[in-house]
C-alpha positions in Angstrom: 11.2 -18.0 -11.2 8.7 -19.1 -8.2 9.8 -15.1 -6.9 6.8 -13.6 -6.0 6.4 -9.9 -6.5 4.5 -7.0 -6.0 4.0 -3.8 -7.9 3.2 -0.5 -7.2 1.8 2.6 -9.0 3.8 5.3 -8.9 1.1 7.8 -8.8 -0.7 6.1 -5.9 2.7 6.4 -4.1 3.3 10.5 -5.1 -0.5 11.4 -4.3 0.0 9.3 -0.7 2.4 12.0 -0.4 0.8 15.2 -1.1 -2.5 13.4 0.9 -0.3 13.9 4.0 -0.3 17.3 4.3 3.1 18.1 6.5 3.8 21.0 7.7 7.6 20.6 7.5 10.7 18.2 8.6 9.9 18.8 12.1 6.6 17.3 11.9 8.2 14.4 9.8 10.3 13.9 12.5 7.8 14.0 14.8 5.6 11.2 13.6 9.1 9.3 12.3 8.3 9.6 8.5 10.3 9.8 5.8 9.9 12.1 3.2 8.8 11.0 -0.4 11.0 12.4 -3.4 9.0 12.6 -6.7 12.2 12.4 -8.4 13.2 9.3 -7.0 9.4 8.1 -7.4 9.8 8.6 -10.9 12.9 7.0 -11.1 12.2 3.7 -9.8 12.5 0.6 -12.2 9.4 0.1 -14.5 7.4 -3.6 -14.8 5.9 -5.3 -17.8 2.9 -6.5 -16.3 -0.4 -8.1 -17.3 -3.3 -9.2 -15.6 -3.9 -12.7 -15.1 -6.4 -14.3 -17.1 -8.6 -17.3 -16.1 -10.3 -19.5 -18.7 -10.9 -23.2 -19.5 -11.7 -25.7 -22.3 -14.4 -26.1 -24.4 -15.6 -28.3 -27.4 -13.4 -31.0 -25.8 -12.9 -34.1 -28.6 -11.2 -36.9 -27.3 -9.9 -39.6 -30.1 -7.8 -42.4 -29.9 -4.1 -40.3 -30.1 -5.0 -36.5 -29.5 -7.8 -34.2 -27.8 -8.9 -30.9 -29.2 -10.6 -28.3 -27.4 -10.7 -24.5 -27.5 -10.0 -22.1 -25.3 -12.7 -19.7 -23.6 -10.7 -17.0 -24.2 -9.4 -16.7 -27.2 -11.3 -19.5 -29.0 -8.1 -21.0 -30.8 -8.0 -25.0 -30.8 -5.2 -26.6 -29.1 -4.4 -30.5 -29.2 -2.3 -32.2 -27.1 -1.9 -36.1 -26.7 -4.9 -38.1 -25.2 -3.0 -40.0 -22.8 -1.9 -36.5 -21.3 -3.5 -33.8 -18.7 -4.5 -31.0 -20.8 -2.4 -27.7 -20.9 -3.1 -25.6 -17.9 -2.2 -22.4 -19.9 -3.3 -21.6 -23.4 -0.7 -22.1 -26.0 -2.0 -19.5 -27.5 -3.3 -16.7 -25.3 -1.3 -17.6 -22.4 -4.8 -17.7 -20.1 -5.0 -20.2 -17.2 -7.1 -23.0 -18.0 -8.5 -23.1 -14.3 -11.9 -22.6 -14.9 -12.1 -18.8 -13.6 -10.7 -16.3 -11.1 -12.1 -17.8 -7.8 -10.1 -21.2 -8.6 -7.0 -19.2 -8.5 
C-alpha cells in the first residue's frame, strides 16, 4: 500500500510528441528516440486520482472521556477518545489534518 506512484497526462505525453517536430524514422534514429503511438497513448490504464488535501482541527473541546473538534475543511465534528492523538485524516472528508500543504 506504501507503493508510491506517479501519473501522467495523456495529452501532455501526445502534444510532447507533435512538439518534436521529426522529420521521419531516420531522424528518430538519429537522436535514439522512440516514436510515440497515440493509439497506445490512449490506451494506457486510467487512475482515480484526487488531489491531496491539507487541513486541521478547530473548536477543539477536550472533556473528561472524548474531544470534539471540526475539521477546516469540511466543518463536520469528529470525536475521538481524550486519552488518544486525534485523527490525522478527517473521518469525514478524508483531508490530512497536518495543518496545511507546506507540513506535507
Amino acid at each position: 500500500m506504501d507503493e508510491k506512484k506517479e501519473f501522467l497526462d495523456r495529452e501532455a505525453v501526445l502534444a510532447l510528441q507533435t512538439n518534436l517536430h521529426f522529420d521521419g524514422i531516420e531522424q528518430l534514429k538519429y537522436w535514439e528516440c522512440q516514436h510515440i503511438d497515440p493509439t497506445e497513448v490512449q490506451l494506457l490504464p486510467a487512475a482515480d486520482v484526487l488531489p491531496v488535501v491539507h487541513g486541521y482541527w478547530v473548536n477543539m473541546v477536550h472533556a473528561v472521556v472524548d474531544t470534539t473538534a471540526n475539521c477546516s475543511e469540511c466543518r463536520c465534528e469528529a470525536i475521538w477518545r481524550t486519552r488518544n492523538k486525534p485523527y490525522i485524516i478527517c473521518p469525514n472528508c478524508g483531508a490530512r489534518m497536518d495543518g496545511g500543504a507546506d507540513d506535507a
